[in-house]
C-alpha positions in Angstrom: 29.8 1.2 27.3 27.6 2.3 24.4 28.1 0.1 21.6 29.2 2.0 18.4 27.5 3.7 15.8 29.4 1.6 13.3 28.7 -2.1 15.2 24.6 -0.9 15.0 24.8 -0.3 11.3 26.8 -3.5 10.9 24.4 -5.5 11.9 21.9 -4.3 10.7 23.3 -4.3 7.2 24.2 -8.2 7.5 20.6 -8.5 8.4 19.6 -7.1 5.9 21.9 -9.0 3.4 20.6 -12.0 4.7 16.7 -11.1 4.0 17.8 -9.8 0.7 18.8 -13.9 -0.2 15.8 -14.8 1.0 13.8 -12.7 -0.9 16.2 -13.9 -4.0 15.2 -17.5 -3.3 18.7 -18.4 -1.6 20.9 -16.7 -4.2 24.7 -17.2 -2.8 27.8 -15.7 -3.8 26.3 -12.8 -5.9 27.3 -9.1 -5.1 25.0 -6.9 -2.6 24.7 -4.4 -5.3 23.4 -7.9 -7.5 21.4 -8.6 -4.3 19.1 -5.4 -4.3 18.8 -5.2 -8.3 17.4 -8.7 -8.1 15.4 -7.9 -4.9 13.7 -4.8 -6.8 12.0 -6.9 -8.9 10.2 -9.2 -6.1 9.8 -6.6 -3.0 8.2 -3.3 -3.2 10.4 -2.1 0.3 13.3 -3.0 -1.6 12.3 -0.6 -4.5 11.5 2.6 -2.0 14.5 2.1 -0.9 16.9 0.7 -3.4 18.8 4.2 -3.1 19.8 4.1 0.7 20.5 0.1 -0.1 22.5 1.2 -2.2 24.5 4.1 -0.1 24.8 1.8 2.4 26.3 -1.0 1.3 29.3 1.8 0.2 29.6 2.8 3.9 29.3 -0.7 5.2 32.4 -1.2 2.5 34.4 2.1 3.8 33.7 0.9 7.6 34.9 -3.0 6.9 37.9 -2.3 5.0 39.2 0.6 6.0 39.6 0.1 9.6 43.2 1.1 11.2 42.2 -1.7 14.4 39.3 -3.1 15.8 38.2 -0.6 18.0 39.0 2.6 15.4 36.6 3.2 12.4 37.1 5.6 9.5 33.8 5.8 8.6 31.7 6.1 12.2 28.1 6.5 10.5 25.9 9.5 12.0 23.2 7.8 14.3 20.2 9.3 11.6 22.1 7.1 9.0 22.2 3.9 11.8 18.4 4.6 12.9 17.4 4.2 8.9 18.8 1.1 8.2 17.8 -0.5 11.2 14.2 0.5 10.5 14.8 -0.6 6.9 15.7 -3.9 8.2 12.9 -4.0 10.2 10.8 -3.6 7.2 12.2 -6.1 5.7 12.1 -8.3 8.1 8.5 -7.5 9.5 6.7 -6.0 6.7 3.8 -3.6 7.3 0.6 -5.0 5.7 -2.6 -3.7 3.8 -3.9 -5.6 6.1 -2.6 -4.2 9.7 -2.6 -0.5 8.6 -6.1 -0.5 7.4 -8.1 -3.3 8.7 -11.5 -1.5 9.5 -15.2 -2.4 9.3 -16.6 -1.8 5.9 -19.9 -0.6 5.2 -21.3 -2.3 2.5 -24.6 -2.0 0.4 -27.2 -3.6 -1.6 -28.2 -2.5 -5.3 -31.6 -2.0 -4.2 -30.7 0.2 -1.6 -32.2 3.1 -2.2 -29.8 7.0 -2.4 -32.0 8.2 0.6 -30.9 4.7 2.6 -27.6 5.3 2.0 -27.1 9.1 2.1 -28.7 8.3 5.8 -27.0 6.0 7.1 -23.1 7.9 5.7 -24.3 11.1 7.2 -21.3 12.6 9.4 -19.0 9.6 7.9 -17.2 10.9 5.6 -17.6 8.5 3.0 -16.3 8.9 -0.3 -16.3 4.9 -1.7 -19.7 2.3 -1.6 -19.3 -1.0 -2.2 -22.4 -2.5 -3.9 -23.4 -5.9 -4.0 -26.3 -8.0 -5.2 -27.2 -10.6 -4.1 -24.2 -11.7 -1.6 -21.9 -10.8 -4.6 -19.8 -7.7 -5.5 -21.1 -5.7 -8.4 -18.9 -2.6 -8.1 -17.4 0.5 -6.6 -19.8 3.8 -6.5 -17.9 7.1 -5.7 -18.8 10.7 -5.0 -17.3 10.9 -8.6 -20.0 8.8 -9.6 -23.1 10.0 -7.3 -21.7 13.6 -9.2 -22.5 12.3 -12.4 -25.7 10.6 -12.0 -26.6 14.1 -10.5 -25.4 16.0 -14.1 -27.4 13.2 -16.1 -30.3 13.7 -14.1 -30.6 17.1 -13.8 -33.3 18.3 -15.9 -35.6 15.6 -14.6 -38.8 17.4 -12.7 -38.6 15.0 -9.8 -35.2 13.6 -8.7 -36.1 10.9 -5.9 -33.3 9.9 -3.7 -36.4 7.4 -2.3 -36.7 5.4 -5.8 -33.0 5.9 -7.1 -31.5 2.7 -5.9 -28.1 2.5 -5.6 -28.0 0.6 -8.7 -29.0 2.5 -10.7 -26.0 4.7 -9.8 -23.6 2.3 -10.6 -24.1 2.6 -14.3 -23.0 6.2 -14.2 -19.7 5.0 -12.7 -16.6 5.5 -15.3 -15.7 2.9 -17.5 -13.2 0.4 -16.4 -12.8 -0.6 -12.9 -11.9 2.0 -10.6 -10.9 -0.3 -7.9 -8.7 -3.7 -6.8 -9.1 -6.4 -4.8 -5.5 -6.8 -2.6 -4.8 -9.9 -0.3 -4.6 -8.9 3.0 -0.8 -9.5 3.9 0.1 -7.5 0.8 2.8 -4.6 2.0 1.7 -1.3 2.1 4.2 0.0 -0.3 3.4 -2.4 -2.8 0.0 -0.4 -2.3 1.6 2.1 -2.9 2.7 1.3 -5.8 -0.6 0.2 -7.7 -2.2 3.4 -6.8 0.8 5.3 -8.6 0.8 2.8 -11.5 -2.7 2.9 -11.9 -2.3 7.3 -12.5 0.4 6.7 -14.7 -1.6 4.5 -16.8 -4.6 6.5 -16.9 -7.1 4.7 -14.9 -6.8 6.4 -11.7 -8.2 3.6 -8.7 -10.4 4.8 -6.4 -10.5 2.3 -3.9 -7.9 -0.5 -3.1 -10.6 -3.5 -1.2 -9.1 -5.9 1.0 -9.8 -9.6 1.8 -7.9 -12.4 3.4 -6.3 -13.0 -0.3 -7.6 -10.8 -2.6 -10.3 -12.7 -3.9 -13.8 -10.7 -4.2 -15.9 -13.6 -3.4 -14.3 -13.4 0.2 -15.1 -10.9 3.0 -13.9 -7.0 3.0 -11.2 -6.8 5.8 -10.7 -3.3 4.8 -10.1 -0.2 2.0 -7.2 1.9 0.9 -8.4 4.9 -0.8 -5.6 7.7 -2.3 -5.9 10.2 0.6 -4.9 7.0 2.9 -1.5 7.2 1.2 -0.6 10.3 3.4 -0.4 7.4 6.2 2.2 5.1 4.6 5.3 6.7 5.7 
C-alpha cells in the first residue's frame, strides 16, 4: 500500500522541527512558529523559506488534530505541497554549498601581466571577472566594468598598447570600494544569495563572490560566484 500523503509530510515536518532545534542550539519547549523566527536569524534556507515553514506547520496542525481515526485525515496534503517540504528538509538537513555548486578552476593573474597576455589567453572564455595578484598575494578584482573604464580614460592617447598595459595598471581604474568577497567554502548557496542582494541594496553592487576553503584570501581560490550564476540557485 502507498503510504499517505499526510504520513510523508509528517515526517518530514518532525524532521524538520528537529533541525530547526539544532540550528537554535537545542532550544526545547518553544513553539514551531518561535522555532523558525529564531532560525531566521542563523540560517539563510530558513529565511527563503520562512513562508512555506510557516504554512506548513498550520497544515501539520489541521492534519494532527483534526483526525476523525487513524487511518482518516481532514487535511490529506496535495503531493506538490508533500514534495516541497521534503526537499526543504533536505535542505536543511544537507545544505547546498558555495562550495559544491561552484567549485571550478580559477584562472588567476599577475599585476605585471600584461592586457595582450590576458586578452589571449580569455579568448573564447567568456570571462567577465580577473583576479590579480602580486606577488603570491591578492591585490584585487578587475572587471569588464573596469577594463571599460581604463578604455574611456585612455582614449585620447595616440598609442594604446595592450603589450605595455599591465594588468595593474588596470586595477586602479576599478571602482572604489571592493567589488568582491571572500566566502568560506561550505557557506550555503542561499546565504550567497543573500550578500549579492544585500550588497545592491546597499549600493555597492559585488561583482564577484571568491571562494576558499574558509574564506580567508591568503588561501587558495576553490571557486567564484558572479551575479549571472544566481540564475543557478534554485
Amino acid at each position: 500500500m502507498a503510504e499517505k500523503n499526510s504520513a510523508r509530510f509528517i515526517v518530514a515536518f518532525n524532521k524538520i522541527e528537529k533541525k530547526l532545534k539544532e540550528i537554535n542550539g537545542g532550544a526545547s519547549y518553544i513553539t514551531f512558529f518561535k522555532s523558525i523566527d529564531l532560525a531566521t536569524k542563523e540560517n539563510a534556507t530558513v529565511r527563503k523559506y520562512e513562508e512555506d515553514l510557516r504554512e506548513f506547520a498550520d497544515l501539520r496542525n489541521a492534519i494532527v488534530h483534526h483526525r476523525t481515526s487513524t487511518e482518516y485525515v481532514i487535511a490529506e496534503p496535495h503531493l506538490e505541497v508533500v514534495e516541497l517540504i521534503e526537499r526543504i528538509e533536505h535542505l536543511l538537513s544537507q545544505p547546498v554549498t558555495a562550495g559544491a555548486m561552484f567549485a571550478r578552476t580559477v584562472h588567476t593573474f599577475e599585476a605585471e601581466d600584461s592586457l595582450a597576455k590576458v586578452l589571449r589567453i580569455v579568448r573564447g572564455r567568456n570571462f567577465l571577472q580577473f583576479p590579480i595578484y602580486l606577488n603570491e598575494e591578492f591585490i584585487g578584482l578587475i572587471t569588464s566594468a573596469g577594463i571599460a573604464r581604463w578604455l574611456v580614460q585612455t582614449v585620447d592617447e595616440k598609442i594604446i598598447s595592450r603589450e605595455i598595459t599591465t594588468m595593474g595598471d588596470i586595477l586602479k581604474y576599478e571602482r572604489a570600494g571592493e567589488n568582491h568577497r571572500f566566502i568560506a567554502s561550505n557557506t550555503s548557496v542561499y546565504e550567497a544569495e543573500e550578500i549579492f542582494k544585500r550588497s545592491v541594496m546597499e549600493g555597492s553592487r559585488l561583482e564577484a563572490l571568491l571562494i576558499t576553503r574558509n574564506g580567508k584570501k591568503e588561501e587558495k581560490l576553490t571557486g567564484i560566484i558572479t551575479p549571472i550564476d544566481l540564475i543557478k540557485i534554485e
